[in-house]
N, C-alpha and C positions, 0 to 999 in steps of 0.2 A: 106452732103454725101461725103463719101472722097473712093475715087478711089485705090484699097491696094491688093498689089500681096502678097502673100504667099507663098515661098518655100519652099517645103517638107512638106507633109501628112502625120507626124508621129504621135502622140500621143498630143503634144504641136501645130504643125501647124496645125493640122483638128479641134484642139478644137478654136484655136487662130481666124482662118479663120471665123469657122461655125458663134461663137458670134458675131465677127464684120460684119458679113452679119444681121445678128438678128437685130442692132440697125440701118440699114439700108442703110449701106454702100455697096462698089458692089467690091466685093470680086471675084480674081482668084487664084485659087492654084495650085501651078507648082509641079509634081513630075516626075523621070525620067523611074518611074516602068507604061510601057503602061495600064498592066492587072491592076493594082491597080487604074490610072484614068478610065478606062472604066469601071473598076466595078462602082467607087463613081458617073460616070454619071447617072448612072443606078437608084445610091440613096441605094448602098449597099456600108454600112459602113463598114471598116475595122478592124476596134477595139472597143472593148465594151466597154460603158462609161453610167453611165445612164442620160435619161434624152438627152441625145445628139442626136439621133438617129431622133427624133422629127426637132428639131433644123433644124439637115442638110436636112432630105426632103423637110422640108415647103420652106429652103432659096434656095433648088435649084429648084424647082416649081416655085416659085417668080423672078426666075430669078438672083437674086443678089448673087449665090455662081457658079462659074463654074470650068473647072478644065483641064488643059492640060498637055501633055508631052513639049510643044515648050517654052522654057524659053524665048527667046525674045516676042513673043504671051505674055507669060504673064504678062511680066514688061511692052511694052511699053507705056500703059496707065497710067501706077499707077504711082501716087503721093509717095506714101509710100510702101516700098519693106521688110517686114518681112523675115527673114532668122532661120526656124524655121531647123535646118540642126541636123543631130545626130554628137555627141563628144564622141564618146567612147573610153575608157580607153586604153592606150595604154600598150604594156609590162612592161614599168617601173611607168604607173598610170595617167601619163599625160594625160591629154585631146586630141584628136585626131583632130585638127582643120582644117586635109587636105580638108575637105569635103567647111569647110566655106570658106576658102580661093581661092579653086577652082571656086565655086560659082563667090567671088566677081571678081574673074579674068575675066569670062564671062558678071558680069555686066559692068565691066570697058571698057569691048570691044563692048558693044551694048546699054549704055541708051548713048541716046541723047537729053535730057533734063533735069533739077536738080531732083533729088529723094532724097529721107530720106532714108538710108538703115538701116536696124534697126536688131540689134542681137538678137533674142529673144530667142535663144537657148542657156542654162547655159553654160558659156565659162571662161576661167582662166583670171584673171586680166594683160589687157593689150591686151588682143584680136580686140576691137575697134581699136586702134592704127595700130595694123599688119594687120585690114579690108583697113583702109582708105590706107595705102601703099600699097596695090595690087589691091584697084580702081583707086588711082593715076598713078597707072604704066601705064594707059590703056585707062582712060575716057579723053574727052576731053570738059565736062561740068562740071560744080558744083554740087557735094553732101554732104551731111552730113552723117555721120554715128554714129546711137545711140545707145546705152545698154540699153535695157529694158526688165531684165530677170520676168521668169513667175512664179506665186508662185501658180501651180498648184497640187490638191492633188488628186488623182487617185480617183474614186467614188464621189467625188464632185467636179471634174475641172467644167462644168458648174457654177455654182453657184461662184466659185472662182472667175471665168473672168466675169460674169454679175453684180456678187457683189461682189469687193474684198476689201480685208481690206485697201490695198494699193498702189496707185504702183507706183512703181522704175520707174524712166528714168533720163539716162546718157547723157547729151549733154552739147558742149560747145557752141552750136548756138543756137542766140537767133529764129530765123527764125525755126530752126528745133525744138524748146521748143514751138515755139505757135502754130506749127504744131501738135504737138504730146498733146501736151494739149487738142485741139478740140479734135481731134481723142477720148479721153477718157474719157470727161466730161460727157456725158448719162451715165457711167458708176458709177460715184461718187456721186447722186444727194445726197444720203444721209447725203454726208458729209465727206466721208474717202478722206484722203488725196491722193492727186498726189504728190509724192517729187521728186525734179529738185535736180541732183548731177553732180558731174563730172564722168565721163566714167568708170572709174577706180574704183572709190568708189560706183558704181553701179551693176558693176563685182562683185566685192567680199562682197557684201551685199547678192546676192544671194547664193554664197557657204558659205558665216557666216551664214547664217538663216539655211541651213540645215542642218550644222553640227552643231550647236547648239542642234538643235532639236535631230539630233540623237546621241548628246553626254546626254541628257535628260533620254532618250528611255537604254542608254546603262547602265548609274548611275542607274535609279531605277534597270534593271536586277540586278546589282551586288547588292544592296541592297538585294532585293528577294535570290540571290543565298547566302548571308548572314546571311537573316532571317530563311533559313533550316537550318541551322550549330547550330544555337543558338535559336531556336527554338519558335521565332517569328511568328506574320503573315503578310505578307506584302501588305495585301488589308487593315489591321491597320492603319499600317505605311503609306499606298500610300493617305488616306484619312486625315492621321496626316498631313502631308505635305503640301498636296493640299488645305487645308484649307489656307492656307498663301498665301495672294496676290500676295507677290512676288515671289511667286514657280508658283502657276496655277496647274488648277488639271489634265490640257491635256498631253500627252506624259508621263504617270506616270503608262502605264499598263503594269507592266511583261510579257515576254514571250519569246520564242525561236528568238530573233535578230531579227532584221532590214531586208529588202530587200527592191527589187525596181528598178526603173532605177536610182533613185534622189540619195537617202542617202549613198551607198557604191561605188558608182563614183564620187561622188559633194567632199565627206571625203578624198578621197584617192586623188582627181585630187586638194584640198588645199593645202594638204598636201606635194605633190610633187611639187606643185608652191612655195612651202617655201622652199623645199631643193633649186628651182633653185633659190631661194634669200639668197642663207645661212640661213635658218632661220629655227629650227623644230619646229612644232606643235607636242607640248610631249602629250598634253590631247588627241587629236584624231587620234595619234599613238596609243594611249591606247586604244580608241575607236573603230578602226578597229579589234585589236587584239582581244577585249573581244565577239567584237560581232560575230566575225568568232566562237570561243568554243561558246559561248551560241547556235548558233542552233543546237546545237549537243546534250545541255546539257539533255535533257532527255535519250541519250542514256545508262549511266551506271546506271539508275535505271531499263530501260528495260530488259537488260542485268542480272540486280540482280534480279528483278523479273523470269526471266527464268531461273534461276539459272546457266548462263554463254553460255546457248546454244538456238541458236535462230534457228539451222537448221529446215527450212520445216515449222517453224509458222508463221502461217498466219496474220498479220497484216493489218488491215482496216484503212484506210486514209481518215479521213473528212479534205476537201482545198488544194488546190494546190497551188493558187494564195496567192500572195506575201503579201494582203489584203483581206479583203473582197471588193467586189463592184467593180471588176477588174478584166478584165483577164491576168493578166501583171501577168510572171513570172520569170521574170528576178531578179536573186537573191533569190528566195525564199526558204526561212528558207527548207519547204517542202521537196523540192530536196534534199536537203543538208541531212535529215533524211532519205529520201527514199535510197539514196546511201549507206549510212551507215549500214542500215537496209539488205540491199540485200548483201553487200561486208561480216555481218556476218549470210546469209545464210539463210533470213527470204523474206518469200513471201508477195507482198503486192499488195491489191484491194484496189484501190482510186475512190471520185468523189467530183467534184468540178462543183459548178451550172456553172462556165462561161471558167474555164481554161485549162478545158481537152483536146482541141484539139492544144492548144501550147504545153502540156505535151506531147502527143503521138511525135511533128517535133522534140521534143529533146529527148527524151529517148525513144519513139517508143513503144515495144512489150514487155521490159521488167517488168513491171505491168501489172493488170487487171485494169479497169476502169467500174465503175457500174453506171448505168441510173440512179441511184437518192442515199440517202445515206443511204436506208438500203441494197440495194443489197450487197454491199459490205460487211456487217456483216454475210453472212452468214457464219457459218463451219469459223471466226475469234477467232483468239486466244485470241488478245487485240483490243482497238479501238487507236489509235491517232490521237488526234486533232490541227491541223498546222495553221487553219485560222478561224476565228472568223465570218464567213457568220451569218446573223439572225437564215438562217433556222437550225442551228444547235444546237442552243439558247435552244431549250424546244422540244427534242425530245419526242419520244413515248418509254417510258423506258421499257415498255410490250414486247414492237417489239425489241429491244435490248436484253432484258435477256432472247430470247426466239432463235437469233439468233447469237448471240456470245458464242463460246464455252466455256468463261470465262469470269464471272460480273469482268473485268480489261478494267481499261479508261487510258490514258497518254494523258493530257490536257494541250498543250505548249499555251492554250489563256485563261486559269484559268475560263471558261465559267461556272462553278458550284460550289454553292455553298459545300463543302467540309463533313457538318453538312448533305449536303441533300443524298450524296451520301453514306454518313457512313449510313442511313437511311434505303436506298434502296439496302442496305449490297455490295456495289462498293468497289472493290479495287482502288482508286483514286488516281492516282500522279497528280501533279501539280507543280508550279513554284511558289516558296519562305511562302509558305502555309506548313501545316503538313500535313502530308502524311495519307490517308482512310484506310489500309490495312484488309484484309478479315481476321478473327479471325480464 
């Protein structure tokens, strides 16, 4: 059992904390929003995750998850100090690292005994280095400070962190390597590795992996937007590909771009870490660019469908969220349509099972929002589909063509088959497919 403070209850440190109470460690989490620890004492979670919710009750019942506003309260016990802190983008794209720095200033001036302080929050290569100078400015004991970014996916971070494929840690002490080792071994019985790196190359292991993945995500789009031109299908193609070992068939599903917190900050804050090395990343320059127009990209079929005038059509909105299984909307493709949508003059009724009350803090009154996803259909001109939820998988197509002014789908997650929709006389667009159009 190892004694581990947590700071910051954002999406990474609530999921980070909860597991490591689960294998039986005695977990506190420090955050400086009072109403947000008073809620979580309460055992009211603040973000939807599935699966988590469970987790956080049983470990703060048990005792071994608690949670305060007093950051010395929370360190001075623990062995191991997580720094689960937000980096957000700055105007020119950099990571924002005042928050972590700040932090280690205050631990410098109050542990008094050796800790591990450990990065967990995705940070630009060379962060560790500028942690340990602004403990040193201040401590007057021995600590180590490791990288060990999270390779969590929104709707399955549980499962990521109780089973993960594998995990990063950056240290050059051996002391703080057979710390962090115990720390993680219930975690790996299967077998998946723990890898010991240097700091630096642990840093940028985490923004390789997800620009990787979302330069993946971005190639197949241009494929798909390729396979319209020439009159492909790219659910063909995406199955042609996938078959080969060395491609993999995951990250290969067309659709309206990327969002997130991870992929359009982790891309951009590489990206600018290479400008400050003289160095450009041309691939995910490209990257960024294609996938800002792809969420857009069903707009000029919309558009040509109404024959250039959208004023006063109603438009129905299944998903907000960024994903399914999430109510994170940061970045999502969604918005980025809804704007467009309204800037040429078309009204829009959305519902989304988990993301609609993030939607209303940021856009507010400007949509309807409907109890479940037929409300929204009613008196709609067309449907748009932004996120890939189950429930949207095998709707009631009865209750559709009874309640949409017009058999018109625009399906930015290609959720139907194209043959089935020509069936059920749908005008159907979709992404890198031939298009269903009503005779």
């Amino acid at each position: 059992m190892k004694k581990i403070a947590v700071i910051g209850t954002g999406y990474v440190g609530l999921v980070t904390g909860t597991c490591f109470a689960e294998t039986g460690n005695q977990v506190i989490c420090v955050d400086i929003d009072e109403e947000k620890v008073n809620q979580m004492r309460k055992g009211i979670i603040p973000i939807y995750e599935p699966h988590l919710e469970n987790l956080f009750n049983r470990n703060i019942k048990a005792n071994r998850l608690e949670f305060t506003t007093d950051l010395e309260e929370g360190v001075k016990d623990a062995e191991i100090i997580f720094l689960a802190l937000p980096t957000p983008p700055g105007e020119d794209g950099s990571a924002d690292l005042s928050y972590i720095l700040g932090v280690a200033k205050q631990l410098g001036q109050i542990i008094t005994e050796y800790k591990v302080i450990v990065d967990k929050s995705t940070v630009p290569v060379g962060t560790s280095e500028k942690v340990e100078i602004e403990l040193s400015k201040y401590a007057k004991v021995d600590f180590d400070v490791v990288s060990n970014p999270e390779f969590l996916r929104e709707g399955f971070a549980v499962d990521d962190f109780l089973k993960p494929d594998r995990v990063v840690i950056g240290t050059s002490s051996e002391k703080a390597q057979n710390i962090m080792e115990q720390l993680y071994k219930p975690f790996v019985r299967q077998g998946n590795p723990i890898l010991f790196m240097d700091e630096k190359s642990a840093e940028l292991t985490k923004y390789a992996a997800n620009s990787f993945l979302a330069t993946k995500i971005t190639f197949m789009n241009e494929v798909a937007n390729f396979c319209e031109i020439v009159g492909a299908d790219v659910d063909k193609v995406r199955l042609g590909i996938g078959s080969d070992h060395r491609i993999g068939k995951r990250f290969l599903f067309p659709g309206i771009g990327y969002g997130g917190s991870c992929f359009p900050k982790d891309v951009q804050a590489l990206v600018k870490s290479g400008l400050e090395n003289k160095f450009d990343l041309e691939i995910l320059n490209a990257v960024m660019k294609i996938n800002e127009s792809q969420k857009t990209v069903l707009m000029p079929k919309i558009i040509n469908h109404f024959k250039g005038n959208l004023k006063d059509k109603k438009i129905a909105v299944w998903g907000l969220a960024f994903k399914p299984d999430t109510d994170d909307i940061r970045e999502a493709p969604a918005l980025y349509m809804i704007d467009t949508l309204i800037n040429n003059g078309a009204k829009i009724s959305a519902f989304d099972p988990e993301a609609m009350n993030n939607v209303r803090t940021v856009i507010g009154d400007k949509i309807e929002y409907g109890s479940n996803e037929y409300d929204v259909l009613e008196n709609a001109d067309a449907l748009l589909i932004c996120t890939e939820w189950g429930i949207f998988r095998n709707p009631d197509f009865n209750k559709l063509n009874s309640l949409l002014n017009e058999k018109v789908i625009f399906d930015g997650r290609n959720l139907f088959e194209t043959t089935e929709m020509n069936s059920l006389g749908y005008s159907y667009h979709s992404i890198g497919r031939n298009e269903v159009k009503l005779k």
